[in-house]
C-alpha positions in Angstrom: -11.9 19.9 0.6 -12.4 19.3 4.5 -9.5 18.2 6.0 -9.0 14.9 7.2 -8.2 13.7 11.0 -5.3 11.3 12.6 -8.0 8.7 13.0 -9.8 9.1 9.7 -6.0 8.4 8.1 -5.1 5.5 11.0 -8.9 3.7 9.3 -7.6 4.1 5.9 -4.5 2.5 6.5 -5.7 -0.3 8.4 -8.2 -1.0 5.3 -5.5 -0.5 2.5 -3.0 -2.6 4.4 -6.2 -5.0 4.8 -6.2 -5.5 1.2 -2.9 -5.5 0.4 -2.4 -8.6 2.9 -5.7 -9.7 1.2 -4.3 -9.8 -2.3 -1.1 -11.7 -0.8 -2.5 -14.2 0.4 -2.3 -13.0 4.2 -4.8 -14.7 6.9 -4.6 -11.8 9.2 -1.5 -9.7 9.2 -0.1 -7.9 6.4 2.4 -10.3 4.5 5.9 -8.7 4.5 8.6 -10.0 1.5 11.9 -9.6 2.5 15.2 -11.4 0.1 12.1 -14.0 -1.1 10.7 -14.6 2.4 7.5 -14.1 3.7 6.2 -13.6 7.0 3.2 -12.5 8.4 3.9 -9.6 10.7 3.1 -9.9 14.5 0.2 -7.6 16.0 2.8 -5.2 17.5 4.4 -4.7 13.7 1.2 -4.8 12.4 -0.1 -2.1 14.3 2.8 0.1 14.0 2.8 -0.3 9.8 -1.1 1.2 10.1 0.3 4.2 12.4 3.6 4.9 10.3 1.0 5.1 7.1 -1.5 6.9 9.1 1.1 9.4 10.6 2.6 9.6 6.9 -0.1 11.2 5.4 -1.8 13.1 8.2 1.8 15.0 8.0 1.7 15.5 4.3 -1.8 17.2 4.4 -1.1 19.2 7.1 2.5 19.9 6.0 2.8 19.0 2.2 2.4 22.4 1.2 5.3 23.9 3.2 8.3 21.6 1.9 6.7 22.0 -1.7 6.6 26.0 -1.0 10.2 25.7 0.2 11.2 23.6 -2.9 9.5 26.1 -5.3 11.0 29.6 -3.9 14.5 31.1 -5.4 17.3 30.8 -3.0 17.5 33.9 -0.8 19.9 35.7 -2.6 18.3 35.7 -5.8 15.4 37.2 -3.5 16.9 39.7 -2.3 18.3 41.3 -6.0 14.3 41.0 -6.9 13.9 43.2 -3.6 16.4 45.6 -4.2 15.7 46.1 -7.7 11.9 46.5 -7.1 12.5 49.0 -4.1 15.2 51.1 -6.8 12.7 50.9 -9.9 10.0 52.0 -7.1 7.9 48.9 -7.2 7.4 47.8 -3.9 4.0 46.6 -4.7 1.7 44.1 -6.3 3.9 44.9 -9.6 7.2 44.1 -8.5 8.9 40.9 -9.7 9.7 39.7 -5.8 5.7 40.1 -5.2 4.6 38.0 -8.3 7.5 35.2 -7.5 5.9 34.6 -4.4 2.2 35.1 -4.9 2.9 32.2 -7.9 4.3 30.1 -5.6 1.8 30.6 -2.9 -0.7 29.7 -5.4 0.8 26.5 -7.2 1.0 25.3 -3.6 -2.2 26.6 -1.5 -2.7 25.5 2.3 -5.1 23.3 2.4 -8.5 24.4 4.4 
C-alpha cells in the first residue's frame, strides 16, 4: 500500500468532518456538543480541527509502527538474559531465542512502504 501525503490526509479530514457536520445538522462548520450546547465552530477552529485530524493520522502511518514495536518488545532486561543465554548455548544466530523475539515483532508490526 502507497503511502499517503499531509495533504491527501488534510482532504480527508475536511470531507469526514464535512459529513459529520452534515449529519448534525451543521450549515457550514462542524457542530461541536459541549454539556448539551451546540455551536458551530468559527473558520479559525474549523480549520484547525481538519489539521489536528490530518496531522493525527499522517503521524500514525508514518510512525504507528514504532510505538506498536516498542509496546510489543520485552523490557531490556529480559533481552539481555535471551542474549546471554544465546551467546553461552552458542546461538548467536537466526536460531537464537533473542533473534526470533525480535524478527516476530518486526513482523506483526512491518514499516509501512
Amino acid at each position: 500500500m502507497a503511502l499517503k501525503t499531509l495533504e491527501e490526509f488534510e482532504a480527508e479530514a475536511q470531507a469526514e468532518i464535512d459529513a459529520i457536520k452534515t449529519a448534525n445538522g451543521g450549515d457550514g462548520k462542524f457542530i461541536q456538543t459541549s454539556n448539551d450546547v451546540k455551536r458551530e465552530y468559527n473558520d479559525a477552529e474549523y480549520q484547525q480541527n481538519v489539521t489536528d485530524l490530518a496531522n493525527q493520522r499522517f503521524d500514525e502511518q508514518n510512525n504507528g509502527y514504532i510505538r506498536a514495536r516498542q509496546q510489543a518488545h520485552d523490557t531490556i532486561g529480559n533481552q539481555l538474559d535471551q542474549l546471554y543465554w544465546d551467546i553461552h548455548n552458542d546461538k548467536l544466530d537466526k536460531t537464537g531465542e533473542w533473534y526470533k523475539a525480535v524478527k516476530k515483532v518486526k513482523d506483526d508490526n512491518p514499516k509501512p512502504s
